[in-house]
KEDRENNU-850583 format. One record per atom (N, C-alpha, C): residue in one letter; x, y, z; residue number from 1; atom name. Coordinates in steps of 0.1 Angstrom, whole numbers. Example, Ala and Ser with C-alpha at 12.3 -4.5 7.8 and 13.67 -1.06 7.14 Angstrom:
BEGIN
+---+-------+-------+-------+-----+----+
! r !    xx !    yy !    zz !   k !  a !
+---+-------+-------+-------+-----+----+
! A !   132 !   -57 !    78 !   1 !  N !
! A !   123 !   -45 !    78 !   1 ! CA !
! A !   132 !   -33 !    78 !   1 !  C !
! S !   128 !   -22 !    71 !   2 !  N !
! S !   137 !   -11 !    71 !   2 ! CA !
! S !   129 !     0 !    79 !   2 !  C !
+---+-------+-------+-------+-----+----+
//
This chain:
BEGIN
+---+-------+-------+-------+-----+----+
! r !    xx !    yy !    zz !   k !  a !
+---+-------+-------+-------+-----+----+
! X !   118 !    35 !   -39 !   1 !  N !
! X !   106 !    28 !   -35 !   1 ! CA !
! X !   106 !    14 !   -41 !   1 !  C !
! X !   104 !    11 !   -33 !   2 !  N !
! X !   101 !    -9 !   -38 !   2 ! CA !
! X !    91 !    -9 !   -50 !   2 !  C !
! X !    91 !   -19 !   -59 !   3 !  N !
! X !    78 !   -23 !   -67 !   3 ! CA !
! X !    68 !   -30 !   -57 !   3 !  C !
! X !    60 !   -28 !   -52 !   4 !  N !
! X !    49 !   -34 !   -47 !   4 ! CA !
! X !    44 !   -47 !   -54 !   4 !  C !
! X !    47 !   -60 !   -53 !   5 !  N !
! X !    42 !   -69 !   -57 !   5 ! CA !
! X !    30 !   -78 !   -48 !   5 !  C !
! X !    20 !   -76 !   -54 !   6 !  N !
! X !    10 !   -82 !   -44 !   6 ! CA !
! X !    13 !   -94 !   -32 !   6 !  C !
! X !    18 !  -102 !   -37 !   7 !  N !
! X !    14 !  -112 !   -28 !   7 ! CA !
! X !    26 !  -109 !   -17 !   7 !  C !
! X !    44 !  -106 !   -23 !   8 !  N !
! X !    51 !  -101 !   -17 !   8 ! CA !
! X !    46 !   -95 !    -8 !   8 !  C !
! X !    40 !   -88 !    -9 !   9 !  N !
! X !    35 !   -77 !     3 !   9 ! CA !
! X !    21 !   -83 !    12 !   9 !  C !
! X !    14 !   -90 !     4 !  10 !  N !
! X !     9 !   -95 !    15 !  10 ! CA !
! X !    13 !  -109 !    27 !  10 !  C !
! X !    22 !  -115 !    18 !  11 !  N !
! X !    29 !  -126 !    27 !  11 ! CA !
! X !    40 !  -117 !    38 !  11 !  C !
! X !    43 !  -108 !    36 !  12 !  N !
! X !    52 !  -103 !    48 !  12 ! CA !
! X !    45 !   -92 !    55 !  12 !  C !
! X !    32 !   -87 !    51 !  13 !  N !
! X !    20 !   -78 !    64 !  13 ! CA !
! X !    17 !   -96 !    70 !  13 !  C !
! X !     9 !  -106 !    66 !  14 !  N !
! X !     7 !  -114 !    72 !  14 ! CA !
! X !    14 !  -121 !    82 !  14 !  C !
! X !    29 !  -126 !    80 !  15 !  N !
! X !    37 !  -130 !    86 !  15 ! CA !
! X !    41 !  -117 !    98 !  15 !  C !
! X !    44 !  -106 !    90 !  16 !  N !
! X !    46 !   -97 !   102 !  16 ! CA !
! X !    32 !   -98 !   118 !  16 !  C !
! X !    19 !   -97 !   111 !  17 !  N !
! X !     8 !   -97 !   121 !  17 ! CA !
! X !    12 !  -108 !   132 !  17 !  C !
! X !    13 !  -119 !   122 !  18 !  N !
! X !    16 !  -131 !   127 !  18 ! CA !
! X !    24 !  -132 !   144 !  18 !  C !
! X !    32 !  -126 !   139 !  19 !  N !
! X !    47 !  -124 !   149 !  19 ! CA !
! X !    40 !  -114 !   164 !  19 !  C !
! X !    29 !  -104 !   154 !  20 !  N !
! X !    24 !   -96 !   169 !  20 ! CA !
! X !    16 !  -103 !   173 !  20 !  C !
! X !     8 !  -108 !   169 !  21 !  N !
! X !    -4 !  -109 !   178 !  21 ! CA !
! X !    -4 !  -126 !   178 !  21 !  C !
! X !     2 !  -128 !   170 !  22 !  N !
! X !     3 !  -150 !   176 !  22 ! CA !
! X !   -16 !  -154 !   174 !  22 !  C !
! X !   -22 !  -160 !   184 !  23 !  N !
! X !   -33 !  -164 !   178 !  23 ! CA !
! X !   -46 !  -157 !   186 !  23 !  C !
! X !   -42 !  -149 !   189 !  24 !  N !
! X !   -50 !  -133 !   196 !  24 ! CA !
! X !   -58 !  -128 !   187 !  24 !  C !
! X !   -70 !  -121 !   190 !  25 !  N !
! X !   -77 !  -115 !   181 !  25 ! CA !
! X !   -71 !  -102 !   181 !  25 !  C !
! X !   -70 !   -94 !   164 !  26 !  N !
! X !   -72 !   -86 !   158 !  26 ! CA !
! X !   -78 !   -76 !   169 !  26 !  C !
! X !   -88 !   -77 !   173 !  27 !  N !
! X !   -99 !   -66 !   179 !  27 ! CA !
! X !   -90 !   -55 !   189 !  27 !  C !
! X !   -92 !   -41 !   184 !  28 !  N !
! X !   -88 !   -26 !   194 !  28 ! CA !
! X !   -66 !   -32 !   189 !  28 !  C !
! X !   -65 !   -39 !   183 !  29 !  N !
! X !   -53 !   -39 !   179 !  29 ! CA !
! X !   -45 !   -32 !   169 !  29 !  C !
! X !   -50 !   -26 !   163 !  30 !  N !
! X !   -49 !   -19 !   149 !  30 ! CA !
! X !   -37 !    -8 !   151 !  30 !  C !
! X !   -36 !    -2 !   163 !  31 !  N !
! X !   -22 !     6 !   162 !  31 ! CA !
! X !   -11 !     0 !   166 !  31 !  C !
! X !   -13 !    -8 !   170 !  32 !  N !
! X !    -5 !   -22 !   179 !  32 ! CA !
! X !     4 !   -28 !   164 !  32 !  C !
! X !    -4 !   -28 !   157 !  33 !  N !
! X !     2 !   -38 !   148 !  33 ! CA !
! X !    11 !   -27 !   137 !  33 !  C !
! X !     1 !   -17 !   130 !  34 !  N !
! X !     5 !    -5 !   122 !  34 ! CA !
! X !    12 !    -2 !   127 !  34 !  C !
! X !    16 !     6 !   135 !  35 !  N !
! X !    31 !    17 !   140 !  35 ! CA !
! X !    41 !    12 !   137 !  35 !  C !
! X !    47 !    -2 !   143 !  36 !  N !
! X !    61 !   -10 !   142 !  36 ! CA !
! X !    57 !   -13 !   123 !  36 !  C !
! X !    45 !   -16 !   120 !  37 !  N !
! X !    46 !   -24 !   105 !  37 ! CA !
! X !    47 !   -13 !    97 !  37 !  C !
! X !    51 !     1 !    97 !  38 !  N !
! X !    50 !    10 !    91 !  38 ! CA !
! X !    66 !    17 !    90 !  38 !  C !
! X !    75 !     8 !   100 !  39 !  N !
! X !    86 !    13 !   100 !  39 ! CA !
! X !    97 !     2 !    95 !  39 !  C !
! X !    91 !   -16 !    92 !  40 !  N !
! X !    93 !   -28 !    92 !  40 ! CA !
! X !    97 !   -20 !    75 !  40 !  C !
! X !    86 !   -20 !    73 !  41 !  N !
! X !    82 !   -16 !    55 !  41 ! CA !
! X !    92 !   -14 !    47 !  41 !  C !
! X !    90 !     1 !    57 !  42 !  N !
! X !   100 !    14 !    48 !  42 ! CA !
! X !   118 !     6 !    50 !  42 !  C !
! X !   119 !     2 !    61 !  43 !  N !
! X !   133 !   -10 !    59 !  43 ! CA !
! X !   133 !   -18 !    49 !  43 !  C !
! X !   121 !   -26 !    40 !  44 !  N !
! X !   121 !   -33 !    30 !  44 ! CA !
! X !   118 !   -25 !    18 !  44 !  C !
! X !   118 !   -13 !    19 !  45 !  N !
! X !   115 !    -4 !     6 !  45 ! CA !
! X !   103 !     1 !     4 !  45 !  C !
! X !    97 !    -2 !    14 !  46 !  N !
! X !    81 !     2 !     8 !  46 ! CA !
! X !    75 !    15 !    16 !  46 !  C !
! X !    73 !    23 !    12 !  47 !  N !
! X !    69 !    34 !    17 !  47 ! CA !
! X !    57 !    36 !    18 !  47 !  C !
! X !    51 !    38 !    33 !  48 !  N !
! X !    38 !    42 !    36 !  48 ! CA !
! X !    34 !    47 !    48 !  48 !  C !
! X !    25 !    55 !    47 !  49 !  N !
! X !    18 !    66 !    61 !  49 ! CA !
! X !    12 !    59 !    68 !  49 !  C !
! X !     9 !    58 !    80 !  50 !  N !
! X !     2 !    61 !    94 !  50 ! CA !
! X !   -13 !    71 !    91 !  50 !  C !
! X !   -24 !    60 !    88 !  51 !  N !
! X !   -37 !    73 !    89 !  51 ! CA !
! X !   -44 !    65 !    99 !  51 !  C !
! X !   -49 !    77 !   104 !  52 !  N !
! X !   -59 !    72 !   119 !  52 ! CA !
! X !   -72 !    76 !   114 !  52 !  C !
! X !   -83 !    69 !   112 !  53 !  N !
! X !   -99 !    76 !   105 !  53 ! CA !
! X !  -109 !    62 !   117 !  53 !  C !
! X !  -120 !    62 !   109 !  54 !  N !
! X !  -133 !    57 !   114 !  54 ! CA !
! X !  -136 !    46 !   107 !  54 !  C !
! X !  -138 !    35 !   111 !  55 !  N !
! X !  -145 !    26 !   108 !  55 ! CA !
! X !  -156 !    17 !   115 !  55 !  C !
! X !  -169 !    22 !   108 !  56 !  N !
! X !  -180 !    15 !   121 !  56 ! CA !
! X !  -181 !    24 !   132 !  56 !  C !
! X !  -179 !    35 !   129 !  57 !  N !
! X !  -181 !    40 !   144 !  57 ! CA !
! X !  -164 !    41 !   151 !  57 !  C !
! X !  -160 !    35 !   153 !  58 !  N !
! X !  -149 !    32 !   163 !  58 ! CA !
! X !  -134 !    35 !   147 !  58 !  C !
! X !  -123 !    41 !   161 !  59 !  N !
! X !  -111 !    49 !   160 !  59 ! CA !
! X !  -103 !    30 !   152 !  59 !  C !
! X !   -98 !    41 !   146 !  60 !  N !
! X !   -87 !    27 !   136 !  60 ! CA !
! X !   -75 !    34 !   129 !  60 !  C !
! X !   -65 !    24 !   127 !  61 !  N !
! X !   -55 !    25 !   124 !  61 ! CA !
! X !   -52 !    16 !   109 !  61 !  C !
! X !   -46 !    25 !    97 !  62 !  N !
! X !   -41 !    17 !    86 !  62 ! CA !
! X !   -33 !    22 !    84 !  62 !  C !
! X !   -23 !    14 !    69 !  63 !  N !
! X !   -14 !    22 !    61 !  63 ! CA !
! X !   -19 !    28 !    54 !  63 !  C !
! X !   -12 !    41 !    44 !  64 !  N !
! X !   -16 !    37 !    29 !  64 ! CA !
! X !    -1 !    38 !    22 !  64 !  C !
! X !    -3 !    31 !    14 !  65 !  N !
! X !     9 !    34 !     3 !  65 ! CA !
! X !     8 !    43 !    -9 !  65 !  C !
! X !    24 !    50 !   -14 !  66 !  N !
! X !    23 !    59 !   -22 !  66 ! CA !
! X !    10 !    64 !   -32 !  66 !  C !
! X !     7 !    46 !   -38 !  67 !  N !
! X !     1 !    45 !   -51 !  67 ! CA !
! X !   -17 !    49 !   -49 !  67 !  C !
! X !   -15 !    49 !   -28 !  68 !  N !
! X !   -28 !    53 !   -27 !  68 ! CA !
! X !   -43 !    40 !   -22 !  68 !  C !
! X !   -34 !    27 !   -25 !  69 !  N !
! X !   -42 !    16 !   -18 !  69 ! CA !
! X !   -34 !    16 !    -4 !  69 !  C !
! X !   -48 !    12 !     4 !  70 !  N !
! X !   -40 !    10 !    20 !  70 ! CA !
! X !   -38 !    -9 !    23 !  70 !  C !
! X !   -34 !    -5 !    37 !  71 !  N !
! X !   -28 !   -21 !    41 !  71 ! CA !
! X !   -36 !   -16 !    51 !  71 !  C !
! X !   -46 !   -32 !    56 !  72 !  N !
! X !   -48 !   -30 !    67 !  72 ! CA !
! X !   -49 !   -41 !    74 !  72 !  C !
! X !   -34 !   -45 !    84 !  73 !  N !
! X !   -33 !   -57 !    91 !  73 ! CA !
! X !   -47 !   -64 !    98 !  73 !  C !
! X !   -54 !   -56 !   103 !  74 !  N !
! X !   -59 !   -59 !   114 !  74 ! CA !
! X !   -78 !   -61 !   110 !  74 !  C !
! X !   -77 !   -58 !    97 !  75 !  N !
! X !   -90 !   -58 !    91 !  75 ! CA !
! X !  -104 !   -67 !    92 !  75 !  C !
! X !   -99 !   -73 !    94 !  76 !  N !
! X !  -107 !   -89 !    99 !  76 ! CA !
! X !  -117 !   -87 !   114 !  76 !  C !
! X !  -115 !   -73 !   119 !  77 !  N !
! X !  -123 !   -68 !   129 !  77 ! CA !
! X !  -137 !   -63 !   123 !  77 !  C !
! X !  -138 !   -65 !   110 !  78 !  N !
! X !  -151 !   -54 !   107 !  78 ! CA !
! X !  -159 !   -64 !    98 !  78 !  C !
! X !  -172 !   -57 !    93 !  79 !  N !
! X !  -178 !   -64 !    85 !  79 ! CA !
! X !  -178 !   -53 !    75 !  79 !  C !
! X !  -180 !   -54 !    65 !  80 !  N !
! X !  -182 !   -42 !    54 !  80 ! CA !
! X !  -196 !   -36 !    55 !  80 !  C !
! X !  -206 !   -40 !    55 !  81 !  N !
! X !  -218 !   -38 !    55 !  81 ! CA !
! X !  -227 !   -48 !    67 !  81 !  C !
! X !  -239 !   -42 !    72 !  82 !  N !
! X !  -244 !   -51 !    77 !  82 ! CA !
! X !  -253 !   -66 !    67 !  82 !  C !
! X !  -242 !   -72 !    74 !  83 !  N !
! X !  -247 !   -89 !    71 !  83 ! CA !
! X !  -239 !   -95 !    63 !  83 !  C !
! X !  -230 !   -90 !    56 !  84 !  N !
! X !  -216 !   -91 !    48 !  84 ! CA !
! X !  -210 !  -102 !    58 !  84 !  C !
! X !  -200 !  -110 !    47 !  85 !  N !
! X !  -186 !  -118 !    54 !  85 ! CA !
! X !  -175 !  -101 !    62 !  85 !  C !
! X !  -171 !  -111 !    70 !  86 !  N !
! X !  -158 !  -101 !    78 !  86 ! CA !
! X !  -148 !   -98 !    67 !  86 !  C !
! X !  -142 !   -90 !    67 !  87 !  N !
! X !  -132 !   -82 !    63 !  87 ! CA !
! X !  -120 !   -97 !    63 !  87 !  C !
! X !  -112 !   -96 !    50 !  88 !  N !
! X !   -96 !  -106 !    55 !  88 ! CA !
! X !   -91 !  -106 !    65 !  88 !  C !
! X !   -80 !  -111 !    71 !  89 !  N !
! X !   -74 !  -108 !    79 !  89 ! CA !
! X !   -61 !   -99 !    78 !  89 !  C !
! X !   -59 !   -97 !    64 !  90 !  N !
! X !   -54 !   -81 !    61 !  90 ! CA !
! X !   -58 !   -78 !    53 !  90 !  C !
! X !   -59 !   -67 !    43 !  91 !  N !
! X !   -63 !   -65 !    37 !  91 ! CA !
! X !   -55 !   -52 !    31 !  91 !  C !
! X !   -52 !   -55 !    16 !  92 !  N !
! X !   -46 !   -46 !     6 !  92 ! CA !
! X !   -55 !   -44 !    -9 !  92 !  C !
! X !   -56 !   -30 !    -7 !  93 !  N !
! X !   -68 !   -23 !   -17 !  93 ! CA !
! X !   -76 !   -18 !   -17 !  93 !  C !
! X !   -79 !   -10 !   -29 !  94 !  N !
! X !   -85 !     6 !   -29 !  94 ! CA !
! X !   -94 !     9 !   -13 !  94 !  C !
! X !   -90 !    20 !    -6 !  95 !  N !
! X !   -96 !    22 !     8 !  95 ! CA !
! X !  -113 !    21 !     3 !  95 !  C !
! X !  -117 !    16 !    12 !  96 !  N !
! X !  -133 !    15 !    12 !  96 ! CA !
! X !  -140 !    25 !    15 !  96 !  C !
! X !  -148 !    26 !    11 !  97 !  N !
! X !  -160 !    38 !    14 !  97 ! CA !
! X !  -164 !    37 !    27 !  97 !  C !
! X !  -162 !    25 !    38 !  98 !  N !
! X !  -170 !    27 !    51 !  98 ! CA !
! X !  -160 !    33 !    58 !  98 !  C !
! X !  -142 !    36 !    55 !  99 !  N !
! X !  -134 !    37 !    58 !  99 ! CA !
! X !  -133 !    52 !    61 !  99 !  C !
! X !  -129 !    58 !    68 ! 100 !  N !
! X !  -130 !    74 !    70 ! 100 ! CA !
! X !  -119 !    80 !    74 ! 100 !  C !
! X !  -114 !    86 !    68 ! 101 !  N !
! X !   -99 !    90 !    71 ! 101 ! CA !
! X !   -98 !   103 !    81 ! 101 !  C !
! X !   -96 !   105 !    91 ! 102 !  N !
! X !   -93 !   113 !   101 ! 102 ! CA !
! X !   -80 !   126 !    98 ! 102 !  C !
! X !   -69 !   118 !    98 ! 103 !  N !
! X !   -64 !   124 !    98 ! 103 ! CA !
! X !   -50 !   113 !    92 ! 103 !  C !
! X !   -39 !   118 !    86 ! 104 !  N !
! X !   -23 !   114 !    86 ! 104 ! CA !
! X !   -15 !   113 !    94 ! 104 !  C !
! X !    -8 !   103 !    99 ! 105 !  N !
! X !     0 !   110 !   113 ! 105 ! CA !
! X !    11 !   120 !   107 ! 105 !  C !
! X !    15 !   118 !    95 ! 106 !  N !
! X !    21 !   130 !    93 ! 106 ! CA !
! X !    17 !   144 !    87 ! 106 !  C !
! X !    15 !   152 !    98 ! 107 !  N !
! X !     9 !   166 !    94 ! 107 ! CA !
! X !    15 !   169 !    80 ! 107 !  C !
! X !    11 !   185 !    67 ! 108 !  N !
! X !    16 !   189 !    62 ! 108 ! CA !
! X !    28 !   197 !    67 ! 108 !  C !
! X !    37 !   198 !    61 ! 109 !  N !
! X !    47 !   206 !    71 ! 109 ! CA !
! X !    57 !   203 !    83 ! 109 !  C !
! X !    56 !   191 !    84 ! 110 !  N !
! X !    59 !   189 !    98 ! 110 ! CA !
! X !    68 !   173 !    92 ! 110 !  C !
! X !    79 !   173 !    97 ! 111 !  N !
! X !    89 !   164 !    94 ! 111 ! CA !
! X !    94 !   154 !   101 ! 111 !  C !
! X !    96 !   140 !    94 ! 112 !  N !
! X !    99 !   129 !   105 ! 112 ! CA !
! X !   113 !   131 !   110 ! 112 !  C !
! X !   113 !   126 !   121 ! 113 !  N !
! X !   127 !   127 !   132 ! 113 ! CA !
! X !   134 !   116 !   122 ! 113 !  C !
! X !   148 !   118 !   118 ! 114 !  N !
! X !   153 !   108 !   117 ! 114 ! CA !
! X !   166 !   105 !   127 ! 114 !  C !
! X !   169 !    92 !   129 ! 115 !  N !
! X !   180 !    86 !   139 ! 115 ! CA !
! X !   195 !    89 !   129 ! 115 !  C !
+---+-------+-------+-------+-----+----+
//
């Protein structure tokens, strides 16, 4: 596993977004962006899951990594609270309380295909 170095990691989720979505909004894009950036990662060393949970009401897509903070490219869709600034436009650290985890795309038990 990679050392996770903050900015490291945030200058290449950023640039990666960058590359999807160009100057498109964020908004209902969140698996769009996670799925490919979750496999980008693990090619650069960094290991992290696919969780699908709730935010605001509405179905969302983040990482998390080993240590347990998530990535979430597409963050900048939300407000944290009502009347709060919006969310970064990614965001890395400790998952938030409005944040609701659904589920892992990887079940217990159940194993990734490898090529």
């Amino acid at each position: 596993m990679k050392e996770t170095k903050p900015r490291t990691l945030l200058r290449t989720v950023t640039k990666f977004r960058r590359g999807i979505l160009g100057k498109r909004s964020s908004m209902n894009m969140c698996y769009m962006v996670c799925a490919p950036l979750e496999s980008y990662l693990r090619t650069l060393g960094w290991e992290t899951e696919l969780v699908s949970g709730k935010v605001s009401g509405k179905e969302h897509y983040w990482l998390r990594l080993l240590d347990g903070r998530i990535i979430d490219p597409t963050a900048d869709q939300f407000f944290p609270e009502e009347g709060d600034k919006m969310m970064p436009k990614v965001y890395i650290g400790d998952q938030p309380s409005w944040y609701q985890t659904v589920k892992n795309r990887i079940e217990k038990g159940m194993k990734k295909a490898t090529l």
